[in-house]
SELUM-289653 format. One record per residue (C-alpha): residue number from 1; x, y, z. Coordinates in Angstrom, 3 decimals, padded with zeros to 6 digits, always signed. Example, Ala and Ser with C-alpha at 12.3 -4.5 7.8 and 13.67 -1.06 7.14 Angstrom:
<recs>
{i 1 x +012.300 y -004.500 z +007.800}
{i 2 x +013.670 y -001.060 z +007.140}
</recs>
This chain:
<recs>
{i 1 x +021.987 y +016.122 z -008.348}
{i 2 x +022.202 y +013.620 z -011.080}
{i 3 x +020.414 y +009.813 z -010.136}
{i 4 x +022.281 y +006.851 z -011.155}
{i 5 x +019.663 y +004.311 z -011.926}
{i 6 x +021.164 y +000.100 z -012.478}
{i 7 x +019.611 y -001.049 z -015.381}
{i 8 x +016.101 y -002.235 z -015.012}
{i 9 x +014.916 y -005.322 z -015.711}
{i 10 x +012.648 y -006.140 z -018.360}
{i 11 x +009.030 y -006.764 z -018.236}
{i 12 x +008.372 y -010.383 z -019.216}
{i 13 x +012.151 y -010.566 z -016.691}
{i 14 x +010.189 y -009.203 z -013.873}
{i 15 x +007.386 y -011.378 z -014.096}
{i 16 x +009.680 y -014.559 z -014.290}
{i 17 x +011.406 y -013.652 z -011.129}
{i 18 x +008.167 y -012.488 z -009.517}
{i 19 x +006.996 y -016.478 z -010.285}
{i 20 x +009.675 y -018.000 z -008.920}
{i 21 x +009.778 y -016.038 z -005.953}
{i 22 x +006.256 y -017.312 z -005.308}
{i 23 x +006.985 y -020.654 z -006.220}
{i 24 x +010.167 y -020.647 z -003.709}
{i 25 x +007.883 y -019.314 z -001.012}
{i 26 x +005.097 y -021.765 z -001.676}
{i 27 x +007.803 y -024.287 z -001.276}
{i 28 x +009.157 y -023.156 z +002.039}
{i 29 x +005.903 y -022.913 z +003.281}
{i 30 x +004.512 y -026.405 z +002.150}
{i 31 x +007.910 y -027.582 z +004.304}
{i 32 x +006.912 y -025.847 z +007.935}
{i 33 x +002.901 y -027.151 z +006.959}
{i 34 x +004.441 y -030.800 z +006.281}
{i 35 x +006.646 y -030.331 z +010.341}
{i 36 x +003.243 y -029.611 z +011.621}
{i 37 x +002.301 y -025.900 z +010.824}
{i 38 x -000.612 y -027.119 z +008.701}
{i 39 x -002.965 y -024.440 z +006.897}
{i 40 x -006.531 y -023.910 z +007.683}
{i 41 x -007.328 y -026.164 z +004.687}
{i 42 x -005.420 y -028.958 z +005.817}
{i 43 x -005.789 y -028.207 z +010.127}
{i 44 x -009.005 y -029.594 z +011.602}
{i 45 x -011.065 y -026.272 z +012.820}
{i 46 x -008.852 y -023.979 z +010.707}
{i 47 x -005.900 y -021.488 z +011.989}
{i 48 x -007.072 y -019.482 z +014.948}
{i 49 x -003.577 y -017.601 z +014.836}
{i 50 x -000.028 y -017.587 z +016.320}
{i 51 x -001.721 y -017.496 z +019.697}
{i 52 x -001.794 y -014.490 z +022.775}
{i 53 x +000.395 y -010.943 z +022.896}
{i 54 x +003.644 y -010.570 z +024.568}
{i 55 x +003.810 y -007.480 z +026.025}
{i 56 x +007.091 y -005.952 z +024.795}
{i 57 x +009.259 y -004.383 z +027.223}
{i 58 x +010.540 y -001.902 z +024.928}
{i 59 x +007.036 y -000.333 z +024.827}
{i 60 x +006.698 y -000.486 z +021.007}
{i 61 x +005.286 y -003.592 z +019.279}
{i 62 x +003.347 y -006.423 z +021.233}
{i 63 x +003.636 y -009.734 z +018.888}
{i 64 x +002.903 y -013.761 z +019.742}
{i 65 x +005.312 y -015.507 z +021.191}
{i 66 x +008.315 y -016.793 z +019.046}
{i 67 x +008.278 y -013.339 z +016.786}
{i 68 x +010.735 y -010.778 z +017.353}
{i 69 x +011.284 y -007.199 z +015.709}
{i 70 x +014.038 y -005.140 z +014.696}
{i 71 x +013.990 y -001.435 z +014.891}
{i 72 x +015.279 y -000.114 z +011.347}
{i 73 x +014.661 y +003.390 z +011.152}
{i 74 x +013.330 y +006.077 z +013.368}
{i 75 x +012.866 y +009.931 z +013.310}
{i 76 x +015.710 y +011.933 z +013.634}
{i 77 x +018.117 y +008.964 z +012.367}
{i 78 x +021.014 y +010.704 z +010.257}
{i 79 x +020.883 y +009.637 z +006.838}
{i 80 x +023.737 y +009.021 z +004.048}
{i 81 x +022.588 y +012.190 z +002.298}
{i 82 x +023.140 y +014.885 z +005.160}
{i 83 x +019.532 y +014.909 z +005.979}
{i 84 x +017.097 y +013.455 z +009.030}
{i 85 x +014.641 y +010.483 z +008.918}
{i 86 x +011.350 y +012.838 z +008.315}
{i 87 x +007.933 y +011.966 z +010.183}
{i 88 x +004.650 y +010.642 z +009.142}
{i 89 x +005.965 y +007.606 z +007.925}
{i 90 x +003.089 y +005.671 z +005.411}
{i 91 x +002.794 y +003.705 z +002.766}
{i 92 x +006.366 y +001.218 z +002.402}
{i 93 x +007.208 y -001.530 z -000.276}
{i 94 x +009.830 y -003.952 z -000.021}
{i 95 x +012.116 y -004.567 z -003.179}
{i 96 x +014.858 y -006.486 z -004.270}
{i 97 x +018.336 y -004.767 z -005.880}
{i 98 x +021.761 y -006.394 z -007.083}
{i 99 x +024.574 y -007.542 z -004.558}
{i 100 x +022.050 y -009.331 z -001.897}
{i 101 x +020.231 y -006.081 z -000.877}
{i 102 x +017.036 y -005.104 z -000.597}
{i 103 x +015.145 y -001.869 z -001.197}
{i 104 x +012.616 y -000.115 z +001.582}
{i 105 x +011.013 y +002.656 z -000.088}
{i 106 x +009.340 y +004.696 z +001.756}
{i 107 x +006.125 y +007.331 z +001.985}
{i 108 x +006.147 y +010.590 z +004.031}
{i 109 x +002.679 y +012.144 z +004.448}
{i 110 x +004.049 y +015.446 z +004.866}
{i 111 x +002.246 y +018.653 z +004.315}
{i 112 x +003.991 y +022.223 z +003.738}
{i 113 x +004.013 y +023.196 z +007.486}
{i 114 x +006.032 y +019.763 z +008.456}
{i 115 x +009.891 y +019.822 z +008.714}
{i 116 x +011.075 y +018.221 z +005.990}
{i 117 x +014.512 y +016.787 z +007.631}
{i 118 x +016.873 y +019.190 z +005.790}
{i 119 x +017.314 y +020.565 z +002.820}
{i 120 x +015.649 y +019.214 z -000.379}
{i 121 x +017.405 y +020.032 z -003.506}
{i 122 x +014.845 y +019.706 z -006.146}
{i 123 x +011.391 y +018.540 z -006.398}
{i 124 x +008.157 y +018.635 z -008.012}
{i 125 x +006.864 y +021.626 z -006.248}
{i 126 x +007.894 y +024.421 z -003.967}
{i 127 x +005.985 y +026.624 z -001.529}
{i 128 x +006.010 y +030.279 z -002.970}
{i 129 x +008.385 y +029.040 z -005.464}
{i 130 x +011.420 y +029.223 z -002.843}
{i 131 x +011.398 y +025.674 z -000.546}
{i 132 x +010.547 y +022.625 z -002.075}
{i 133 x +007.681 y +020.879 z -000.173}
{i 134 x +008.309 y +018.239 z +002.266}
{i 135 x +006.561 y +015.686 z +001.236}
{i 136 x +007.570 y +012.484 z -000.690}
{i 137 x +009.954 y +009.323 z -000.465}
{i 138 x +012.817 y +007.734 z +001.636}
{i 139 x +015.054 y +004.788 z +000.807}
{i 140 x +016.697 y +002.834 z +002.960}
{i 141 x +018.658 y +000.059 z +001.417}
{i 142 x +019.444 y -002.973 z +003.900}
{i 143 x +021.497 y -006.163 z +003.321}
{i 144 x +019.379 y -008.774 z +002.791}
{i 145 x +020.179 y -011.878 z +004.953}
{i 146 x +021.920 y -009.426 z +008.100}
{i 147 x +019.301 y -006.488 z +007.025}
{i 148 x +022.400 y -004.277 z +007.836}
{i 149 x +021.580 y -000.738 z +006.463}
{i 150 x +023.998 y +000.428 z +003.992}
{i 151 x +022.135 y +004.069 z +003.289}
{i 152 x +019.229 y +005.693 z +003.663}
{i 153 x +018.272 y +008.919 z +001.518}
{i 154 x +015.555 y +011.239 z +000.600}
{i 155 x +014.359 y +009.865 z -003.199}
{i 156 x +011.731 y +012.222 z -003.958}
{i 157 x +010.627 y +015.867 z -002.759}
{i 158 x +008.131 y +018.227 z -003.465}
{i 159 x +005.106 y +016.029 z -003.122}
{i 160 x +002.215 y +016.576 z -000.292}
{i 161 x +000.594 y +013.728 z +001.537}
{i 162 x +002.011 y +010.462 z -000.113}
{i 163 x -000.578 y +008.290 z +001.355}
{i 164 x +000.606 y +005.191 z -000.132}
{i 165 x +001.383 y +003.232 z -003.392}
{i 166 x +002.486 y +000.157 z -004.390}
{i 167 x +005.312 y -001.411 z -005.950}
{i 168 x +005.445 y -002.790 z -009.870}
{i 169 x +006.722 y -005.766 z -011.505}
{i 170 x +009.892 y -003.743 z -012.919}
{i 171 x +011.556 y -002.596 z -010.173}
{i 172 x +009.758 y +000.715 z -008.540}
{i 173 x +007.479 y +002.211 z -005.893}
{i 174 x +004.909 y +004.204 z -007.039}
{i 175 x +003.798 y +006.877 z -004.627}
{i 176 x +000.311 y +008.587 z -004.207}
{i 177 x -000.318 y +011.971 z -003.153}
{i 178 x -003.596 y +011.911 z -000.890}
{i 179 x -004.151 y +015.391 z -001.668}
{i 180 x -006.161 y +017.812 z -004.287}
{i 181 x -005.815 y +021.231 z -004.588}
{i 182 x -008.769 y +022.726 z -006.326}
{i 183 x -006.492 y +025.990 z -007.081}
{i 184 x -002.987 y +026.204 z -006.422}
{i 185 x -003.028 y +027.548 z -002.733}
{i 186 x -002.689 y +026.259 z +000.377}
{i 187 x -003.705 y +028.793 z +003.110}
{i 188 x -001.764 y +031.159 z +002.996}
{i 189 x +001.021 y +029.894 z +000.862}
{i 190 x +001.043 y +029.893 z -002.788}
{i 191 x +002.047 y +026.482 z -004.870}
{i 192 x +003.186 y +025.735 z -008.225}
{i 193 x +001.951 y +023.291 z -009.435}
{i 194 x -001.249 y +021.253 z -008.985}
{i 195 x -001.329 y +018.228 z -006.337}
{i 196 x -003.304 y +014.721 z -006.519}
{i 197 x -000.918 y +012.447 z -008.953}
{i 198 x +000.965 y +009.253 z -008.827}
{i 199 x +004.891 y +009.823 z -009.246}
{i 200 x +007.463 y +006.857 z -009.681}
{i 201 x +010.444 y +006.253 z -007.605}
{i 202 x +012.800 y +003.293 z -008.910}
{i 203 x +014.124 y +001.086 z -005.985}
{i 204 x +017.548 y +001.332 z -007.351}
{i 205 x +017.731 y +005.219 z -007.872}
{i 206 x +020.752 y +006.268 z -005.570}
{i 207 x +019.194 y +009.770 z -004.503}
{i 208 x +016.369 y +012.360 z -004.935}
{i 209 x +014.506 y +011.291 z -008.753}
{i 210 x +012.901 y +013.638 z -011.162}
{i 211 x +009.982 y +014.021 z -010.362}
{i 212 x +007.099 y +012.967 z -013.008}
{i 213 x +003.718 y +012.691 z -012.311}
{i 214 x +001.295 y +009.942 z -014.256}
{i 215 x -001.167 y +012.374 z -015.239}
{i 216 x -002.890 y +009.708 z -017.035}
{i 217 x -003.042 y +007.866 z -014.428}
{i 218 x -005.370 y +010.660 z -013.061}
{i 219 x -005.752 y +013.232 z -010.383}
{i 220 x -008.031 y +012.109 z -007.430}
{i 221 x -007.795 y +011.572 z -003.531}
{i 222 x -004.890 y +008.606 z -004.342}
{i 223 x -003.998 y +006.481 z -001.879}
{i 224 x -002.572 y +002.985 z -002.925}
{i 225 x -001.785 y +001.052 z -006.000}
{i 226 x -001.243 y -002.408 z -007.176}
{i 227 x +000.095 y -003.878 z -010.745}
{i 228 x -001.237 y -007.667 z -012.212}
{i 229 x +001.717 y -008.835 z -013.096}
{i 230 x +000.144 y -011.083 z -015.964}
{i 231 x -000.899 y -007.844 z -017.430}
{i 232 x +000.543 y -005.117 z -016.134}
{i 233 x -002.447 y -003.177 z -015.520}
{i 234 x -002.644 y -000.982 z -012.164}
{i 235 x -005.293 y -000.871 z -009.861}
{i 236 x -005.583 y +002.575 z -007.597}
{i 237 x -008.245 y +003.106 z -004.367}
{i 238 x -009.676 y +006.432 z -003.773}
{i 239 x -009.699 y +007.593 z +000.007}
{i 240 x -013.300 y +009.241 z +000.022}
{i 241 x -016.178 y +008.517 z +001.501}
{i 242 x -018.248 y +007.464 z -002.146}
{i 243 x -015.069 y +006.749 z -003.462}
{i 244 x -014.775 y +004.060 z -006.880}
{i 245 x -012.120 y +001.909 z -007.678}
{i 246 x -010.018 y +002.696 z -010.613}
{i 247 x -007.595 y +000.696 z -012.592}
{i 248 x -004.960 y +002.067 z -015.932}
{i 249 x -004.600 y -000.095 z -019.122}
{i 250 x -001.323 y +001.058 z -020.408}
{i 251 x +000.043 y +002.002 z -023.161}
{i 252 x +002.539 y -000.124 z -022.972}
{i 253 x +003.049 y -002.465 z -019.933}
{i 254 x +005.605 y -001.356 z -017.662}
{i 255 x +005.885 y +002.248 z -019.385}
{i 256 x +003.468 y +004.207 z -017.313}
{i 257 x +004.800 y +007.146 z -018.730}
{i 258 x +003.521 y +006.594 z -022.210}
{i 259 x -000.063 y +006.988 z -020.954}
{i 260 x -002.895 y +004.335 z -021.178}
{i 261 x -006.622 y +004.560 z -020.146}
{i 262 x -007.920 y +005.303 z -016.441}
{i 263 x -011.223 y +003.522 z -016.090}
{i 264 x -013.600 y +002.818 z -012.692}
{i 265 x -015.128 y -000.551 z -012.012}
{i 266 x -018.748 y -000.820 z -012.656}
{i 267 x -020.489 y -004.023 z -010.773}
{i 268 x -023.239 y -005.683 z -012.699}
{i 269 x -026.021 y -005.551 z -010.336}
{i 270 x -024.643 y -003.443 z -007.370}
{i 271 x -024.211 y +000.406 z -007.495}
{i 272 x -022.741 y +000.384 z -003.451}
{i 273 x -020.909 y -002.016 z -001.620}
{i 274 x -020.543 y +000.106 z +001.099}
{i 275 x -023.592 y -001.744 z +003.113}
{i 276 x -024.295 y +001.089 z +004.798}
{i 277 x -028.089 y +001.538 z +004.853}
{i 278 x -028.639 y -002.085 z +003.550}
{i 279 x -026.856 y -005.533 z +003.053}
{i 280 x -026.872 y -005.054 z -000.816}
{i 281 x -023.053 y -007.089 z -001.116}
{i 282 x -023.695 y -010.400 z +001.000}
{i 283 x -019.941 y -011.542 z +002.106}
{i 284 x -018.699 y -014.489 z -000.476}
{i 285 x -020.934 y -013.877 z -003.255}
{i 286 x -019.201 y -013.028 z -006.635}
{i 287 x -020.420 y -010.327 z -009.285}
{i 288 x -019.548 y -009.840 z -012.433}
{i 289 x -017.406 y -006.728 z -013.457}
{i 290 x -017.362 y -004.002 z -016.418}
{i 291 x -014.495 y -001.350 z -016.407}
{i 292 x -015.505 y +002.056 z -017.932}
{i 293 x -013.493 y +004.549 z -020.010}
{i 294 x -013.007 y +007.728 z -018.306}
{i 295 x -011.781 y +010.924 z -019.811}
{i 296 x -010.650 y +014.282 z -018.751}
{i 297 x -008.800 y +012.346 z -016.100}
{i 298 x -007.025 y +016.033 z -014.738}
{i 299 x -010.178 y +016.565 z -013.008}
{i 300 x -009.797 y +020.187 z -012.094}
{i 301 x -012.641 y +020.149 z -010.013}
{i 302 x -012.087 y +017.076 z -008.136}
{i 303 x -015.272 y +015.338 z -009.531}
{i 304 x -013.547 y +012.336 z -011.072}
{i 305 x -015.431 y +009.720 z -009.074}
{i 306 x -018.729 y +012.039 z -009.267}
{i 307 x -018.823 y +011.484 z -013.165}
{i 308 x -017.855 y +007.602 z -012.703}
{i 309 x -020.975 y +007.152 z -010.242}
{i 310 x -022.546 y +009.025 z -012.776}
{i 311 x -021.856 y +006.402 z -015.267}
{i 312 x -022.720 y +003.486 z -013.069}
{i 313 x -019.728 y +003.052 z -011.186}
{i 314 x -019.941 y +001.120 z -007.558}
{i 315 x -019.199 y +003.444 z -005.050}
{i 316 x -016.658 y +002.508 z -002.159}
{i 317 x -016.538 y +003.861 z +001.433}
{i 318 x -012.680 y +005.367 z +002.174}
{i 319 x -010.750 y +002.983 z -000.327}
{i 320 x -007.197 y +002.403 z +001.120}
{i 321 x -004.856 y -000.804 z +000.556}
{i 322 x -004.588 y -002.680 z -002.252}
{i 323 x -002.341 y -005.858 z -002.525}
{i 324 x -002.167 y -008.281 z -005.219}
{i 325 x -002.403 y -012.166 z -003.991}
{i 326 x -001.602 y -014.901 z -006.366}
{i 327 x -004.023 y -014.784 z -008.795}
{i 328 x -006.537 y -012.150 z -007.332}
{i 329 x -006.066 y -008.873 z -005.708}
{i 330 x -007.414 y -007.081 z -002.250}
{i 331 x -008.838 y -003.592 z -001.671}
{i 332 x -009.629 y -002.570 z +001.959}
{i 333 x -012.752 y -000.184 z +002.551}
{i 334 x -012.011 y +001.387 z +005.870}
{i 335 x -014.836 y +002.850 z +006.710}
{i 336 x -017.477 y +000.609 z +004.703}
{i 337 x -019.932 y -002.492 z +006.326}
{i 338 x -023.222 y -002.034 z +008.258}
{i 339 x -021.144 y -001.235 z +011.399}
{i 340 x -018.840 y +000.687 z +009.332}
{i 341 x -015.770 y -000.595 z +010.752}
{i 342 x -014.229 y -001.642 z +007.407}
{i 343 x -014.107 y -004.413 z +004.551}
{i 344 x -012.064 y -006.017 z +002.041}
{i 345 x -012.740 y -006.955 z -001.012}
{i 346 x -011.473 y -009.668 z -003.727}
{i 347 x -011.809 y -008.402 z -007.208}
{i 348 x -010.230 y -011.959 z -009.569}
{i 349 x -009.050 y -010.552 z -012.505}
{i 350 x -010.474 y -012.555 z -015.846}
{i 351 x -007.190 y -011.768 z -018.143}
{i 352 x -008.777 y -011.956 z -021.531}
{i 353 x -010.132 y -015.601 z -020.193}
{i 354 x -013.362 y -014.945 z -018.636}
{i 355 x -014.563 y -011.895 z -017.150}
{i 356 x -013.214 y -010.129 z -013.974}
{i 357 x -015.143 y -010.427 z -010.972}
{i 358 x -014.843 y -009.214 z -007.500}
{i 359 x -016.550 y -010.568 z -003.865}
{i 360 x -017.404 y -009.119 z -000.480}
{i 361 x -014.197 y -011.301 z +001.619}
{i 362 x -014.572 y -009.828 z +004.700}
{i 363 x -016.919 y -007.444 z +006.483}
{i 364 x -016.372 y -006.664 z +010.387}
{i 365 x -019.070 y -006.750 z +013.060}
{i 366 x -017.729 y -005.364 z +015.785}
{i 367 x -013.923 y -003.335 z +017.211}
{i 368 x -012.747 y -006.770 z +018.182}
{i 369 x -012.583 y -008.108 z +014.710}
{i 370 x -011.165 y -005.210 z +012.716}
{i 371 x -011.344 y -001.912 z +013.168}
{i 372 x -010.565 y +001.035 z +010.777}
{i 373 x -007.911 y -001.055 z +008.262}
{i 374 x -005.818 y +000.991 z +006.220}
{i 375 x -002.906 y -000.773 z +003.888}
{i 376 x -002.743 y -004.223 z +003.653}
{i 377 x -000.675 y -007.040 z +002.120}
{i 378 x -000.670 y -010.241 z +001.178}
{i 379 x +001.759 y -013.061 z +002.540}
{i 380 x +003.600 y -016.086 z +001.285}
{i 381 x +001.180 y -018.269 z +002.733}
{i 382 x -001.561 y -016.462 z +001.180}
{i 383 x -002.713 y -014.598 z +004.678}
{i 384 x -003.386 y -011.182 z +004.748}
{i 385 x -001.569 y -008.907 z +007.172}
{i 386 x -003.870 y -005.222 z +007.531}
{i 387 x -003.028 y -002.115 z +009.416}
{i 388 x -005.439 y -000.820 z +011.298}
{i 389 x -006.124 y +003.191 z +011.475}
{i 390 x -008.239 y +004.165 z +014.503}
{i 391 x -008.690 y +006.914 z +016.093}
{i 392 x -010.668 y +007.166 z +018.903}
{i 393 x -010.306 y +008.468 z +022.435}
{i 394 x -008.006 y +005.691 z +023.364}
{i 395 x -005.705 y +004.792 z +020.551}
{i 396 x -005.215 y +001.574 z +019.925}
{i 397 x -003.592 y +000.103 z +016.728}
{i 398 x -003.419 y -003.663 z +016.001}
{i 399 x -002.175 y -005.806 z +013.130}
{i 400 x -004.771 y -008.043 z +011.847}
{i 401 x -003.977 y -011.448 z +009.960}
{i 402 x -006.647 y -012.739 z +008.230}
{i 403 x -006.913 y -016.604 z +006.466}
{i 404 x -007.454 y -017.483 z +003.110}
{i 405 x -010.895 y -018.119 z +004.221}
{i 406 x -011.706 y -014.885 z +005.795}
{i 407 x -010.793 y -015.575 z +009.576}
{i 408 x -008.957 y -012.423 z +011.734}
{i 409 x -007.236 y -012.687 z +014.125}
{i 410 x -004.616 y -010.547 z +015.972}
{i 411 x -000.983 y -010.730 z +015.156}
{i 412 x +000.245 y -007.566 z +016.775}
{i 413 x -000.253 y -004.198 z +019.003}
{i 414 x +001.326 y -000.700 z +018.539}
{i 415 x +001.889 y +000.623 z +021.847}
{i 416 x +002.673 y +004.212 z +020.309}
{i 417 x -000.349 y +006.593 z +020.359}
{i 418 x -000.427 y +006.322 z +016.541}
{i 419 x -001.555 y +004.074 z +013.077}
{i 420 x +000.366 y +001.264 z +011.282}
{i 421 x +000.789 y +001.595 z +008.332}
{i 422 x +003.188 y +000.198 z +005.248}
{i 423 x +003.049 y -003.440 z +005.388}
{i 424 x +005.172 y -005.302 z +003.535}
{i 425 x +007.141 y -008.701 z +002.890}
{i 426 x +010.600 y -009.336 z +002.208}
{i 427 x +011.252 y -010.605 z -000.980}
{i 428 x +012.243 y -013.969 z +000.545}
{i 429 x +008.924 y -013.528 z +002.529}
{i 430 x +011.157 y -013.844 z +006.225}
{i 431 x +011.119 y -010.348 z +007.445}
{i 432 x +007.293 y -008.097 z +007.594}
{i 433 x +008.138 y -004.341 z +007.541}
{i 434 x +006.057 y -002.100 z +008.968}
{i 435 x +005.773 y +001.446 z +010.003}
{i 436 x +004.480 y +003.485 z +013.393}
{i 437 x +003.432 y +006.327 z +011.709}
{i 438 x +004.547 y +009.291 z +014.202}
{i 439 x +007.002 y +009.970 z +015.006}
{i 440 x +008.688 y +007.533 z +012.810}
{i 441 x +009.220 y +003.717 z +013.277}
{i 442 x +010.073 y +001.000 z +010.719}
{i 443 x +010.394 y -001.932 z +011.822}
{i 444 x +011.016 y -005.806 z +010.647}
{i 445 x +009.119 y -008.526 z +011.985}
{i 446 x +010.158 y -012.085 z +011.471}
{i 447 x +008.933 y -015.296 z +013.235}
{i 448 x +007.708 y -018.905 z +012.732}
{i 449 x +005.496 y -017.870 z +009.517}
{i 450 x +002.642 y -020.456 z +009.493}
{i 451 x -000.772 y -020.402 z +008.582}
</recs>
């Protein structure tokens, strides 16, 4: 099948648009502070949140009173391209295409055993070189003011476990396989090719893409990604338990293809920020950061982060979402803090200026706070919106906001028996999409955004 692509947009292009999306935002949300939805900066005893649960009768998504959802997608859903909304819905982003429509693409943390929702016609792998593996992307392209959808389509196959990703400045998605095969079986099924890459999806491809993966970009436990638009650098978490974070200098900016340099970040003064054993990373306090040069990033025998502890490296517990803000970007630890119910991080990128740094922003003490956080993003008004990923004997999923100054609170409850997960913000920053993870559920939130 050949994939029409609409031409992309330039680098410096994307970056202008990106600014005055933020500025248009920053605008609209200056307005509702100036009618009385002040910030926590401006609000005497700071934004405690959009106030108690409804319970929704539909038995999906509890939310505060005044915000609504829309159910987009769901498993089973017939799609423009003869196939089936597949399951294990992950990692989403949110992009914008020509004619007033908007791009969801979306991950599918599919193994080989999963159904795949019909046939795939090409892909990067297959299992015993006969059926390409399930795993991979959907799109589904929605108008969007009405958020209408207009198709929906399988965009890349032959991928296993795409955790998450992240979209770029230029127009794409890129998705991370949460998987690494130290030889090429699985059980009892043979694969082709090697697993643990990053591949790119384009938000305007029209069906199933070629499927390349960044090997520069290196072969690990991937599970999201973020791009500084000033710089176009990409920054990549590591789902393991003494993970490091990673970011790639390209080769040229916006050309991840051409290669660059994968490096880990080494904090001057701390070697772990999980805080497991001991408060070594007190919440608020910047460090310094150096990034070191890492080669043989193929890492046949998974040992990638091993050799970048080696080297001084801070290790990570479970690193999952990354989101750039502003001017600074956010990694969530899932599993890291002294009660290891997760953190978040701020790492302030120096851009040639002044050195990068990175802070402790949020460590939780206890299951009411936060609990398990997987992807996360940032919103117009600067809060952070995380997905929590618990399970325990009684399931039970939340969305947690959290201010500019590091205060949670709850903005929502899955009533489904499964994780949230995918997170992300219209371009005009009215709708939140998110995902139920099994069986399938995307959703759009919108609401009286405040904050």
């Amino acid at each position: 099948m050949a994939t029409r692509y609409a031409p992309m947009e330039n680098f410096v292009t994307a970056e202008l648009h990106r600014r005055q999306f933020l500025s248009a935002t920053a605008s609209a949300f200056a307005a509702l502070s100036l009618s009385g939805c002040m910030t926590r900066g401006v609000m005497p005893g700071g934004f405690a949140g959009y106030g108690p649960l409804v319970p929704d009768h539909d038995g999906l998504l509890d939310l505060p009173k005044g915000f609504t959802y829309r159910l987009i997608s769901s498993l089973g859903d017939q799609m423009s391209d003869g196939g089936t909304v597949p399951d294990k819905a992950d990692g989403m982003g949110c992009l914008p295409l020509p004619a007033g429509e908007i791009a969801l693409v979306r991950n599918h943390e599919l193994v080989p055993s999963d159904e795949s929702g019909g046939l795939i016609e090409k892909g990067y792998d297959k299992i015993a070189g006969k059926t390409v593996l399930p795993g991979g992307t959907t799109t589904v392209v929605l108008d969007a003011e009405t958020l209408e959808k207009k198709r929906e389509f399988r965009s890349l196959g032959g991928t296993i476990r795409n955790c998450s990703g992240g979209i770029t400045t230029w127009g794409s998605w890129l998705t991370c396989e949460e998987f690494v095969t130290e030889t090429k079986h699985l059980g009892a099924e043979k694969l082709g090719a090697d697993h643990g890459w990053v591949f790119e999806v384009p938000a305007a491809a029209n069906g199933l893409v070629d499927p390349v993966p960044l090997k520069a970009m290196g072969r690990f436990n991937h599970e999201a990604a973020c791009v500084d638009p000033a710089t176009g650098i990409v920054y990549l978490t590591e789902d393991r338990d003494d993970s490091v974070l990673y970011r790639f200098v390209p080769t040229v900016p916006g050309k991840l293809q051409q290669g660059g340099q994968l490096q880990a970040m080494r904090i001057v003064g701390i070697a772990d920020t999980r805080n497991w054993k001991a408060s070594a990373m007190p919440v608020g306090r910047r460090y310094k950061i150096e990034w070191l040069p890492l080669d043989a990033v193929d890492a046949p025998q998974d040992d990638l982060r091993k050799r970048a502890a080696a080297m001084g490296a801070a290790i990570i517990a479970r690193g999952e979402g990354i989101h750039m803000g502003s001017d600074e970007l956010y990694v969530c630890s899932t599993s890291g803090g002294a009660a290891e119910l997760g953190q978040i991080f701020k790492l302030i990128p120096g851009r040639s200026r002044r050195a990068d740094e990175v802070e402790l922003f949020f460590e939780s003490e206890n299951k009411e706070q936060f609990n398990f956080g997987d992807n996360l993003t940032v919103g117009p008004n600067g809060h952070l919106i995380v997905c929590e990923d618990q399970y325990t004997d009684v399931v039970d999923n939340r969305l947690i906001g959290l201010t500019p100054a590091g205060d949670p609170y709850v903005f929502g409850r899955l009533r489904l028996q499964t994780e949230l997960a995918g997170g992300c913000f219209s371009p005009d920053g009215k709708w939140f999409f998110v995902n139920a993870y099994a069986p399938t559920r995307t959703v759009a939130i919108t609401g009286p955004w405040a904050g």
